[in-house]
N, C-alpha and C positions, 0 to 999 in steps of 0.2 A: 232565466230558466236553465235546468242543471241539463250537460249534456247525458245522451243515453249511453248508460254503460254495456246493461246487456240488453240483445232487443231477440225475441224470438218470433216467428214469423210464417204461420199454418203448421206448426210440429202435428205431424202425426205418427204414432206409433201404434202397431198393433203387432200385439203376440198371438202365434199359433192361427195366425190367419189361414181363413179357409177347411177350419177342422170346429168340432161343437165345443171345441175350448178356447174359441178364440174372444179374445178381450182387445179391446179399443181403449188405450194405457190413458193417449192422450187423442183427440180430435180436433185436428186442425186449432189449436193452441193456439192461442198472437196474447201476448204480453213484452211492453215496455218498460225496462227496469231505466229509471234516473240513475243517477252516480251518485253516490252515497246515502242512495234508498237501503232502509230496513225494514224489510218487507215479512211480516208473518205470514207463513200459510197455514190454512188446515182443510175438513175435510174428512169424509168418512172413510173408513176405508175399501181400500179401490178406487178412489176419486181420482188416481193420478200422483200424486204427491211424492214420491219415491221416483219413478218412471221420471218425473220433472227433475228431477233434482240429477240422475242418471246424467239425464240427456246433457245438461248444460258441463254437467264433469267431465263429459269423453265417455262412461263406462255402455251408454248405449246409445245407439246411434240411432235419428228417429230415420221411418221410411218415405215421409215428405217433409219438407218445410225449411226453416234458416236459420241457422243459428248464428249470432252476429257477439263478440264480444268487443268493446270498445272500437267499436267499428269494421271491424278484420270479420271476415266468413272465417269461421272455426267448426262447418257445421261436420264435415266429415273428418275430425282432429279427434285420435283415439287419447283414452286419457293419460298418457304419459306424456303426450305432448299441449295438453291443455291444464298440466301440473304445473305449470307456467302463470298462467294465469289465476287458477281456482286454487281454492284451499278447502278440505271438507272437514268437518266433526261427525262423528256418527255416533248413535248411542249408545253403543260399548267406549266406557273409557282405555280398555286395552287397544284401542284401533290408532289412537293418533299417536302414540308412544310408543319405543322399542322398551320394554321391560328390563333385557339383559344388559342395557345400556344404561350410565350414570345419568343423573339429571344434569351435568354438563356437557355430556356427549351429546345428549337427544338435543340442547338446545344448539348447541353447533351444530349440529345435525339441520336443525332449522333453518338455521341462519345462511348457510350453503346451499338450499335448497333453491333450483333452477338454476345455477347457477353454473358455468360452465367447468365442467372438469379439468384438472392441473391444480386447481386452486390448493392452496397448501392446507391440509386436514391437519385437524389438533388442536385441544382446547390449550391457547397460548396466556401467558399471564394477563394481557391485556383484556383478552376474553372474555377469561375468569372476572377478571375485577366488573367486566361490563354486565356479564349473568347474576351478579349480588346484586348489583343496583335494579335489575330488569324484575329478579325474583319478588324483590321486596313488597313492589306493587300488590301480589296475591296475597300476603302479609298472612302467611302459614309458615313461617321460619323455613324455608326450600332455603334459605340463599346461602342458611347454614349447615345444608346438608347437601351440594354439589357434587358430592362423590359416592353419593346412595345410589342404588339401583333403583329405578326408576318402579318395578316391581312391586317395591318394595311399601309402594304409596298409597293411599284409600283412593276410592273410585274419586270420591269431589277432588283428590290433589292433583289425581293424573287429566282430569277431563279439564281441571286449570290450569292446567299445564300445556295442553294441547293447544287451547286458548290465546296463551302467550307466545307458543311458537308462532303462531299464523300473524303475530306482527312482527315477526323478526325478519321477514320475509314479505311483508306488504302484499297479498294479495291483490288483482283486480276487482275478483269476488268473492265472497266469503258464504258458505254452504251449509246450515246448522241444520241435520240431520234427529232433530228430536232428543238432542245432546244430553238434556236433564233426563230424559224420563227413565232412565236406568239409575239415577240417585234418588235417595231418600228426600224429602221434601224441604227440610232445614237448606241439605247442600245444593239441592236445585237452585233454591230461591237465592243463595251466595254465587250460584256460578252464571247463574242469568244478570245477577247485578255487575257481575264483571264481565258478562258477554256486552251489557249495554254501555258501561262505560268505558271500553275498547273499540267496539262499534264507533261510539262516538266519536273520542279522542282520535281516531286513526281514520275516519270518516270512511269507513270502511263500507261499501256497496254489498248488503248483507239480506239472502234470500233463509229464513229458518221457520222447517217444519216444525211445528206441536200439537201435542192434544189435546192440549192445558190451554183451554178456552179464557183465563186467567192471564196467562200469559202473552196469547195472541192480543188481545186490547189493550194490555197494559205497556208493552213492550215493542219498539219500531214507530215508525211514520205514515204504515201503511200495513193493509190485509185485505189476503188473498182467499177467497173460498174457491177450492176446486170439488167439482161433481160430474162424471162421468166422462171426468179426461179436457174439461172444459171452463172456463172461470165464472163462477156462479155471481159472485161480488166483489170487487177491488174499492174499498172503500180508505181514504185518507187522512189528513189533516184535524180540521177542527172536528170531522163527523167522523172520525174513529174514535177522537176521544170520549166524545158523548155515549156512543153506544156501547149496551149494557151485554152481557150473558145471558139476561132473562129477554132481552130484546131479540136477539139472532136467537137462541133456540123458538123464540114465537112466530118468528118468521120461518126460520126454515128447519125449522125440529124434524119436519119430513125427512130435510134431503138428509141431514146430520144424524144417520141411525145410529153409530157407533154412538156405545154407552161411556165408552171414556171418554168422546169428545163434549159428549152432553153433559159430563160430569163440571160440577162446578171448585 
């Protein structure tokens, strides 16, 4: 049995507590993530699904519970110092790339990442020769353009890009932020097949939100339904592959009011 990488442990958050705007994010939360689980979530919105993703980066901190990553309590670790650990995509492809920077700055840029300061900065020949062979993989010609601004690239290049840095750097977990749903559907469908077989190859312990109901069955080992801050379904192995889209929206079409989650 695979040890647990992240484990969470009654998280609760609640915003604007105590006022007629207060929302209960998450509710006493407990989810076990394995070690190179790839886990979908989704969920309407408000279900939690963002607030979750927060909490285990550092950027919010919940007001009960535990947050455990490969064992160590991280639960009060603001995110610069759990930048160590996590790695996130978000659905802007401008978020995980410096634009004014070349495409062999930003992957040195990666590569350095956590990494203690002194280290000597500079993309050196050795480097360079190691970012052709690393680019190649995306198989969008980058390897022959290393000295482009980074700017300078379609949404699908830089969000594969983004992709690539987070194995230069091995996270412990890896945080897909709904990464496609800002690309057109061709480039979606190319940048999920290289999220899954980077996931793979690098066994990477990987939590990613979608709306793409498509997506969520097809893609990971495992899925998560959250609803009102609480896990509705964690369903796995041989019984994620069997169930359908038309199956979960007949079961829980209620809870899943969002029309683009319902969309097929």
């Amino acid at each position: 049995m695979a040890d647990i990488m992240l484990k969470l442990n009654g998280i609760t958050k609640i915003f604007n507590e105590g006022t007629q705007d207060e929302k209960r994010a998450l509710d006493d939360f407990t989810l076990d993530v394995a070690e190179s689980d790839f886990i979908t979530i989704i969920g309407s919105n408000g279900a939690g699904k963002t607030t979750l993703l927060n909490v285990i980066a550092g950027t919010v901190e919940p007001d009960e519970g535990q947050l455990m990553v490969d064992g160590q309590d991280v639960t009060r670790w603001p995110d610069y110092k759990m930048a160590q650990f996590i790695s996130r995509v978000f659905q802007s492809p401008t978020m995980g790339t410096a634009g004014e920077m070349t495409i062999e700055e930003n992957l040195c840029m990666a590569e350095l990442r956590g990494k203690k300061r002194g280290l000597k900065w500079g993309v050196t020949a050795k480097r360079r020769k190691a970012y052709k062979e690393i680019l190649k993989v995306l198989d969008l010609g980058l390897e022959e353009r290393l000295k482009q601004s980074v700017g300078m690239l379609s949404g699908g290049q830089r969000q594969s890009m983004t992709l690539l840095m987070t194995t230069l750097a091995l996270p412990r977990v890896l945080l897909l932020d709904e990464h496609t749903a800002a690309l057109d559907p061709r480039t979606a469908t190319k940048v999920m097949d290289l999220t899954d077989s980077m996931v793979r190859d690098n066994r990477l312990t990987t939590l990613m939100v979608t709306h793409n109901m498509n997506q969520a069955l097809k893609y990971g080992n495992r899925m998560v339904m959250l609803h009102q801050g609480k896990v509705q379904l964690d369903i796995q192995g041989e019984a994620k592959q069997k169930m359908s889209v038309a199956e979960i929206i007949a079961e829980f079409g209620q809870t899943l009011k969002d029309e683009t989650l319902l969309s097929t």
